[in-house]
C-alpha positions in Angstrom: 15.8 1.1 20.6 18.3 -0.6 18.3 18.4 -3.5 17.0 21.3 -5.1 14.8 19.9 -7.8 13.1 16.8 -5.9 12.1 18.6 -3.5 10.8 21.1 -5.7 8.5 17.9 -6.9 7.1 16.6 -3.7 6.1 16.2 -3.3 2.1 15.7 0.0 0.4 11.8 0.7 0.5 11.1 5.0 0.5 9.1 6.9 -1.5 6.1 6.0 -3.4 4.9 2.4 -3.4 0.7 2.3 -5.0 -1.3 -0.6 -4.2 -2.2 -1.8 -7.1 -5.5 -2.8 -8.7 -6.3 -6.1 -9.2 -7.9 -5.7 -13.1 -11.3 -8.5 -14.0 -12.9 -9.0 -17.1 -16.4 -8.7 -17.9 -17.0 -11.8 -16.6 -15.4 -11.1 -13.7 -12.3 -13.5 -14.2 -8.8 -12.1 -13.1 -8.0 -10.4 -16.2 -4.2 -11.1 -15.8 -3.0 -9.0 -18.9 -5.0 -6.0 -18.3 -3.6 -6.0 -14.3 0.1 -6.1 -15.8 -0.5 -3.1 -17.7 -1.6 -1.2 -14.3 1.4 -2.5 -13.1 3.5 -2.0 -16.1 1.8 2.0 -16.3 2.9 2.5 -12.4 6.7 1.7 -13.1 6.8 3.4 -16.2 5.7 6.6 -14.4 8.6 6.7 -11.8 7.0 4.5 -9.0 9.3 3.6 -6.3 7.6 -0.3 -5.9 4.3 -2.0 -6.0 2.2 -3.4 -3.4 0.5 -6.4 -5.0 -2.5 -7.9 -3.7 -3.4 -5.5 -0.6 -7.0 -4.1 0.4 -7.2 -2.0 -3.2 -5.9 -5.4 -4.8 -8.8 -7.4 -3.4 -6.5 -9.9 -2.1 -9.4 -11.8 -0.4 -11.7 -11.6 -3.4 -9.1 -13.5 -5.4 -9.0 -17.9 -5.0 -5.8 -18.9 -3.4 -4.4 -19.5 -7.4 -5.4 -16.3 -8.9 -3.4 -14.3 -6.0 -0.3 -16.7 -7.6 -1.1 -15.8 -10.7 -1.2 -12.1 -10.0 2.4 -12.2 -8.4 3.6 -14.3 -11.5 2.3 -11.5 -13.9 4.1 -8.7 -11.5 7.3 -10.4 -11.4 7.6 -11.4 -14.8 6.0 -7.5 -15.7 8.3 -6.1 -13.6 11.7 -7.5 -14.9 13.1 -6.5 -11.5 12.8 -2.5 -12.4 11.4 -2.0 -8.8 10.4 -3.8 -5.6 7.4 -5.8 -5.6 5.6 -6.6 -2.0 2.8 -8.5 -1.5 0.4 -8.5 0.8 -0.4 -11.3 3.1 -3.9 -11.3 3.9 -5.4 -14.9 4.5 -7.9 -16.9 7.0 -6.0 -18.5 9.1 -2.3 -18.6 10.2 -1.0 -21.5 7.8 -2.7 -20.3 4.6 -0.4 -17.4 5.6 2.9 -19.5 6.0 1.9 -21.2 2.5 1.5 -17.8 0.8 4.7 -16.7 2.4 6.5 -19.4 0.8 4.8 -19.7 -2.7 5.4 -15.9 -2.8 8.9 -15.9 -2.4 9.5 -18.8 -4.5 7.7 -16.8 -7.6 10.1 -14.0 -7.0 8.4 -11.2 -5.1 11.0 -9.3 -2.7 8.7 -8.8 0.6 5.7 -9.3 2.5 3.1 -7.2 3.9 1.6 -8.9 6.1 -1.9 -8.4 7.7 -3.7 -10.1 11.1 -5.3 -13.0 10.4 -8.7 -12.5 8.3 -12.3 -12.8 10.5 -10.7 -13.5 13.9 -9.9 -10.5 16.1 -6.6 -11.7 17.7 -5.4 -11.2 21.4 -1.4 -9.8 21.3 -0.5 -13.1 22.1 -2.3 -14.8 19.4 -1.0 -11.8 17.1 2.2 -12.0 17.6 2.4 -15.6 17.2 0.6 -15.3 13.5 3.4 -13.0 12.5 6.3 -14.9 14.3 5.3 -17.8 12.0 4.7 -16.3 8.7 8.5 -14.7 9.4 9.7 -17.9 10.0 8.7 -19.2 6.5 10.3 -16.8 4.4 13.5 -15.2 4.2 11.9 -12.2 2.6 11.6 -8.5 4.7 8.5 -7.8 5.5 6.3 -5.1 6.1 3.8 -5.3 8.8 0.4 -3.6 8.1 -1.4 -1.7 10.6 -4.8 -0.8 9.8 -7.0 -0.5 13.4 -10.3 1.0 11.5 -10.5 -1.8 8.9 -8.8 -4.9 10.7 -9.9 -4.1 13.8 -6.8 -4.8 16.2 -4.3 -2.2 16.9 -0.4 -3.5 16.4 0.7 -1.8 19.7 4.1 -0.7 20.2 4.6 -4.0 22.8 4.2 -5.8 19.9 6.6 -3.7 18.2 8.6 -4.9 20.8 8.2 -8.3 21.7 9.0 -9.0 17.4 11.9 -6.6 17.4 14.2 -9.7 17.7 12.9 -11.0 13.9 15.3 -10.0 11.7 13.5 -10.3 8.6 10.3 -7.9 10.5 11.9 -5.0 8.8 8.7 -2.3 8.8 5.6 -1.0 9.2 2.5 0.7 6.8 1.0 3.1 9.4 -2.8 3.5 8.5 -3.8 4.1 11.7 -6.0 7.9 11.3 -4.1 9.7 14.2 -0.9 10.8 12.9 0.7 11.0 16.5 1.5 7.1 16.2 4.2 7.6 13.7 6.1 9.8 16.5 5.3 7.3 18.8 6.7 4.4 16.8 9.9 6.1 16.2 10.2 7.1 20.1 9.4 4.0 21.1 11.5 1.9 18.6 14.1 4.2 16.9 15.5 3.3 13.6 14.5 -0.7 14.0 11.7 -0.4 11.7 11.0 1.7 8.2 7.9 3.4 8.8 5.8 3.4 6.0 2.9 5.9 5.7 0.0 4.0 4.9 -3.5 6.3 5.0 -3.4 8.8 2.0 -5.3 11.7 3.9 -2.3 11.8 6.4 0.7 10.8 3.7 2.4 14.3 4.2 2.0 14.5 7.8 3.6 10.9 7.9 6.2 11.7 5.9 7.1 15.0 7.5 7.0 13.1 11.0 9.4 10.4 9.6 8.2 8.2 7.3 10.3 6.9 4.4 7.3 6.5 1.8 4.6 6.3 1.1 1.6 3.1 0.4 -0.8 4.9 -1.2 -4.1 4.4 -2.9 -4.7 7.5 -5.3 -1.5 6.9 -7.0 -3.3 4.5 -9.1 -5.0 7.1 -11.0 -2.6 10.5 -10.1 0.9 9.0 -9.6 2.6 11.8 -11.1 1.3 14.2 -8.7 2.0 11.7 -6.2 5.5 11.0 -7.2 5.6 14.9 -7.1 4.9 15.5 -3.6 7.1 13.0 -2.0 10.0 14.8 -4.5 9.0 18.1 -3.3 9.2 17.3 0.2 12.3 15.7 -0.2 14.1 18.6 -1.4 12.4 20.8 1.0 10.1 22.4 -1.4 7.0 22.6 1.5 5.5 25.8 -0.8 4.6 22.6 -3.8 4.4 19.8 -1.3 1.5 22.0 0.3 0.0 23.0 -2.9 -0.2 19.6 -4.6 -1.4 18.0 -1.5 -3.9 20.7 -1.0 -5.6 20.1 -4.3 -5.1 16.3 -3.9 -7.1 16.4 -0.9 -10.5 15.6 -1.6 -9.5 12.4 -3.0 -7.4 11.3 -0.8 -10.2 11.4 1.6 -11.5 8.7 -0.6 -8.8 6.4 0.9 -10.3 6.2 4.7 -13.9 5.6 3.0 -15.2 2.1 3.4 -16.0 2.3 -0.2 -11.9 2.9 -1.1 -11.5 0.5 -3.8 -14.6 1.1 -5.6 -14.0 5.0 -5.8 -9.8 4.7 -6.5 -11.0 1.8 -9.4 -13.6 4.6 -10.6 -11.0 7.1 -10.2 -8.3 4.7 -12.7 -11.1 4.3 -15.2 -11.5 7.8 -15.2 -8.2 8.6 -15.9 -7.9 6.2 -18.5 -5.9 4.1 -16.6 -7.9 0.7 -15.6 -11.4 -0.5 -14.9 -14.3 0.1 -12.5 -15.5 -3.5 -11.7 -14.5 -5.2 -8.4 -15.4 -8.6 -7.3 -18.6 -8.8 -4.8 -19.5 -8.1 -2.1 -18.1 -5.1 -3.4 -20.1 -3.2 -6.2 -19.1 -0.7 -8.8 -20.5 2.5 -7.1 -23.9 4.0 -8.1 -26.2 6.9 -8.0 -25.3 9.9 -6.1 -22.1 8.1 -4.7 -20.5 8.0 -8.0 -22.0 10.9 -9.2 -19.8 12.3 -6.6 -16.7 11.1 -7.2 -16.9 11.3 -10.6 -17.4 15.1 -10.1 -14.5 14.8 -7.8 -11.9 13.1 -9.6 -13.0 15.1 -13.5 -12.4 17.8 -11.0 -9.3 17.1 -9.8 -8.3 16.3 -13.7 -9.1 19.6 -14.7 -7.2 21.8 -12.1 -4.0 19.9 -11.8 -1.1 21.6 -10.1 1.3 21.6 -13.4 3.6 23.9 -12.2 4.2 22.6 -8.7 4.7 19.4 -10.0 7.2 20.0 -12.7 9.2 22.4 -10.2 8.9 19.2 -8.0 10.0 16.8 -10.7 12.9 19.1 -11.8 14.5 19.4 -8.4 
C-alpha cells in the first residue's frame, strides 16, 4: 500500500529513541532538574531522540501540569539537538486533544499516542480517539501498540482505515510476537515507520524492517544500545549478536510488569538517575531487586567493549 500524503509527512525518526525517566524528589515531587539531566545524559551519549512521558516516564503518575512541565524542561534541555516525542497517554479522548495541542505549542516535534486509558475500545471507538487527536495537531505522530499492557490490539484494518491521516506517520510495535512487524509492512508497505518497541525483540524488529528502535534499557546502557543498532546497520551481525546476547537478560526486564521499577533500578545503578517511582508503583524489594541488582552489576561488569567500539568505529 502507498500512500502520498502519509508519506510527505514522514520526518526522520531511526535508530535509537529511549524512553526517558521521569526523575522525583524525595518527596516524591517531579524533580524537574534532575529529569533534564537524564535527558541532557541520553543526547550527550549519541541518542537518536527522546520519548518523553511514555509507560517508563510514568505519564499517568504525573498531574496534567507536571507532564507540561516535563516537556518544557525537554525542549528547553534539548536546544533542538534531537527529536523529542511525547507520549499521549490520557483518560479520555479530549484530555488527549488538549495534550496534543499544549504539546505542540511547547515545542515538542511528535506524538506517540496510546488508546484511551481504563476503557478497552471497540475499532470503531479506536479509531475515532486517534482520528481526533490527529486532527488537533499538525505534529507526526507515532501510534503505540502495546496489546499485553493496553489490552487492545491496533490491527492492521485499523492501519487501514487511518492510512488517509497524513500526519499518522508510524508505529512502536510492542506487540511480543515478532511476526507483526512483517505483517505490517506486507499489509501496508512503506506508509508507516515501524518502530520497534519491546526490547527483548529490538534486533529481530530491526532485522525484519524496523527503522529504530523505542527502547527501555537505553536509559542505563545506551552506549551498548547505540552500538547494536550501528552494528547492524553496517552489517556487522557477528557484534550486533554479541552485544545483544549479553544485553539479554535485561532486556527481558522490559516485557516484566515491573519494567519501570527494574530500568529506574538499573539507571541508579549505573549512576545515571534514581530508583523512586510514583505509587502504585514501588521501588522494588527483597529477592526482586536482589535480582536485578545482581543482573544489571552483572551486566556492568562483562560489557562487550570490543564489539561495541568495532560498532561505534564503523
Amino acid at each position: 500500500m502507498n500512500n502520498e500524503a502519509g508519506k510527505a509527512a514522514k520526518p526522520d525518526w531511526s535508530g535509537v529513541f529511549p524512553a526517558a525517566t521521569t526523575q522525583f524528589s524525595a518527596d516524591m515531587a517531579v524533580d524537574l532538574a534532575a529529569t533534564g539531566r537524564v535527558q541532557d545524559a541520553l543526547i550527550e551519549d549519541g541518542v537518536d531522540g527522546l520519548v518523553l512521558l511514555g509507560t517508563v516516564g510514568e505519564n499517568n503518575s504525573l498531574t496534567a501540569s507536571e507532564k507540561r512541565d516535563v516537556l518544557r524542561v525537554g525542549v528547553q534541555t534539548n536546544n533542538g539537538r534531537v527529536p523529542i516525542i511525547t507520549g499521549v497517554s490520557e483518560l479520555t479522548t479530549d484530555l488527549a486533544v488538549a495534550y496534543a495541542r499544549d504539546a505542540q505549542e511547547i515545542g515538542v516535534d511528535g506524538l506517540m499516542v496510546l488508546p484511551a486509558m481504563v476503557y478497552v475500545p471497540s475499532a470503531e471507538e479506536l479509531i475515532a480517539h486517534i482520528r481526533a487527536v490527529a486532527a488537533a495537531t499538525s505534529l507526526p505522530i507515532m501510534l503505540y501498540n502495546n496489546p499485553p499492557a493496553y489490552r487492545v490490539n491496533i490491527e492492521i484494518s485499523v492501519l487501514e482505515a487511518l492510512a488517509d491521516v497524513p500526519n499518522i506517520v508510524a508505529i512502536k510495535e510492542s506487540a511480543p510476537d515478532s511476526r507483526r512487524i512483517t505483517d505490517v509492512i506486507n499489509a501496508m508497505g512503506e506508509r508507516y515507520i515501524v518502530m520497534a518497541g519491546l526490547d527483548d525483540v529490538a534486533l529481530e524488529g530491526l532485522m525484519l524492517g524496523a527503522q529504530g528502535w523505542v527502547s527501555g534499557l537505553t536509559n542505563a546502557f545506551p552506549q551498548e544500545s547505540i552500538a547494536l543498532v550501528a552494528a547492524l546497520r553496517h552489517g556487522d551481525m557477528q557484534s550486533a549478536l554479541e552485544i545483544y546476547r549479553w544485553f539479554m537478560p535485561l532486556l527481558h526486564l522490559d516485557a516484566e510488569h515491573d519494567l519501570v521499577q527494574s530500568i529506574k533500578l538499573a539507571e541508579q545503578i549505573m549512576g545515571r538517575g534514581s530508583e523512586r517511582v510514583r505509587m502504585p508503583r514501588m521501588p522494588l524489594a527483597g529477592a526482586r531487586r536482589a535480582q536485578v541488582t545482581k543482573m544489571v552489576e552483572d551486566a556492568a561488569a562483562t560489557r562487550p567493549s570490543a564489539a561495541v567500539q568495532k560498532a561505534l568505529a564503523a
